[in-house]
C-alpha positions in Angstrom: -5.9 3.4 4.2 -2.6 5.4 5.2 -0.6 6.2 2.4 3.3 7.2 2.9 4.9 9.5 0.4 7.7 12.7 0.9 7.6 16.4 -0.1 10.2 18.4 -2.1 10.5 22.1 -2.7 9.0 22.8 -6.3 11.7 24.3 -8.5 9.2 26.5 -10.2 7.3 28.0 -7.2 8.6 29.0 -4.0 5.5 28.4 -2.2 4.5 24.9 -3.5 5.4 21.6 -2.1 5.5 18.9 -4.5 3.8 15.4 -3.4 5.3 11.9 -4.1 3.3 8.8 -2.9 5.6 5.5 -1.8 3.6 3.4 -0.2 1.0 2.6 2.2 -1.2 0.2 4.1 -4.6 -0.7 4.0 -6.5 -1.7 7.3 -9.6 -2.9 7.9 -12.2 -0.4 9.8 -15.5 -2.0 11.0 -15.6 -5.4 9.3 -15.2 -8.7 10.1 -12.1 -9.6 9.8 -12.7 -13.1 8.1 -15.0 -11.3 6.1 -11.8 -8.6 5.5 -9.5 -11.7 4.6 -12.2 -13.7 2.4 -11.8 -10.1 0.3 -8.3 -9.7 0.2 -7.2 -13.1 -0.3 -8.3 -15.4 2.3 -6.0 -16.6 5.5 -3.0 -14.5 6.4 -0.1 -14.9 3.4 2.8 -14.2 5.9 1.9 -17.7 7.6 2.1 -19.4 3.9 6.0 -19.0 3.1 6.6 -19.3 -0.9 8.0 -22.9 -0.4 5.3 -24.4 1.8 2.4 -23.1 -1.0 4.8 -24.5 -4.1 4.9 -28.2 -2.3 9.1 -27.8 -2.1 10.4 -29.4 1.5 7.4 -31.4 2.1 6.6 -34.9 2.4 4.0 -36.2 0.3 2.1 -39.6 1.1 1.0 -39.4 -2.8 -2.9 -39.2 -1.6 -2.9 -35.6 -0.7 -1.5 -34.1 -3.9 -4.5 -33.3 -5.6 -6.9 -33.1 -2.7 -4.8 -31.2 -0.8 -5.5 -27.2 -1.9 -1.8 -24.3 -2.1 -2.3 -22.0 1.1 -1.6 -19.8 -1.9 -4.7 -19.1 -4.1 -3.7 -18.5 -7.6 -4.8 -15.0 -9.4 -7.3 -15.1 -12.2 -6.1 -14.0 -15.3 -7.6 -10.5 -14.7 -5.7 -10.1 -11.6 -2.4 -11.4 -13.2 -3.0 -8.8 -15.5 -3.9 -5.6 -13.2 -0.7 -6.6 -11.2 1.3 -6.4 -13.8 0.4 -3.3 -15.5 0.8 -1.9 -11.7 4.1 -3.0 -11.6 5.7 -1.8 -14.8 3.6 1.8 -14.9 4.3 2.2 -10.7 6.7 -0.4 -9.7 4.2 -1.4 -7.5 4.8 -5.3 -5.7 2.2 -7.2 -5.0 1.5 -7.8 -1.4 2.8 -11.2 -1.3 6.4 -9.7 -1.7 5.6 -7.0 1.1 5.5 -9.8 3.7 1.4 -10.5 2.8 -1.5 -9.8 5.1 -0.7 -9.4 9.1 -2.7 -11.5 11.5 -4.8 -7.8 12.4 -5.8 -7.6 8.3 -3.2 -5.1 7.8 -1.5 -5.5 4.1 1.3 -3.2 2.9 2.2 -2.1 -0.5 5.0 0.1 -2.0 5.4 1.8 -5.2 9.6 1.7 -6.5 8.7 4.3 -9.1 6.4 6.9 -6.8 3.4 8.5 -7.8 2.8 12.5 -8.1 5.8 14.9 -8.3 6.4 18.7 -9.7 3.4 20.1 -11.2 1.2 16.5 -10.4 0.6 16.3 -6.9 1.3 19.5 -5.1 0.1 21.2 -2.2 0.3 25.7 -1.5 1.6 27.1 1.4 -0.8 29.4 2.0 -0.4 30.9 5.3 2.8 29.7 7.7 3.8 31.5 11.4 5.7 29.1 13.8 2.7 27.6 15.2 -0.1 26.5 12.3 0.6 25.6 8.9 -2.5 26.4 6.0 -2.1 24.4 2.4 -4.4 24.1 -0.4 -3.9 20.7 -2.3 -3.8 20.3 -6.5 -7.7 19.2 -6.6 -8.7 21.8 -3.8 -8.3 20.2 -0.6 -7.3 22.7 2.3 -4.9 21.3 5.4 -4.6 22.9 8.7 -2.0 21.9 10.6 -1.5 23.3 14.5 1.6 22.7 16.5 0.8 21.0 19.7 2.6 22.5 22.7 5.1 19.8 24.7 4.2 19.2 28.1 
């Protein structure tokens, strides 16, 4: 999982960054990918456009329109539900809007209304020169960070 998100000064606390999460992507590591699909929603969505899955534009020989199964699977009423609550607390999309899966199993996400912010999701500057950077994050998480001379 990578998760994007930007960092602000914290108005209260000159040595604290505050943390806002937009986004992100969720790969697969060391799984099948069919097996990584099957999980998060079967054959790749960016090859099933909105119109093919919902029938408009295509011929029907008026045998195939039951038999025939949407490219589209349709949510459960639990998932219906967990999207929506997503969307109006986070203005998260689901990732059908965010282009669907990829063909490598990579789906994207994005959250309008961003996660974290001042006195939520911070990390402390706790040591800084010009070449390493030392933070301790909100639930106790410390970063080192080194710059890496150009060749």
């Amino acid at each position: 999982m990578t998760m994007r998100g930007y960092i602000l000064p914290d108005p209260d606390h000159s040595h604290r960054l505050s943390v806002w999460f937009d986004g992100g992507t969720i790969e697969p590591a060391d799984m099948d990918l069919n097996q990584w699909k099957a999980v998060l929603g079967g054959e790749s969505n960016r090859a099933a456009s909105p119109s093919a899955s919902s029938g408009e534009g295509r011929k029907s020989s008026g045998k195939e329109g039951k038999s025939k199964k949407s490219s589209r699977t349709k949510r459960p009423l639990t998932g219906r539900a967990k999207i929506f609550a997503a969307r109006l607390l986070m203005g998260a999309s689901p990732p059908e809007e965010n282009g669907g899966m990829e063909d490598d199993g990579t789906v994207s996400y994005r959250l309008r209304r961003p996660m974290g912010g001042h006195g939520k999701t911070y990390v402390d500057v706790r040591y800084l020169d010009g070449t390493m950077r030392i933070m301790r994050g909100n639930m106790g998480s410390v970063y080192v960070f080194v710059r890496v001379p150009e060749e």
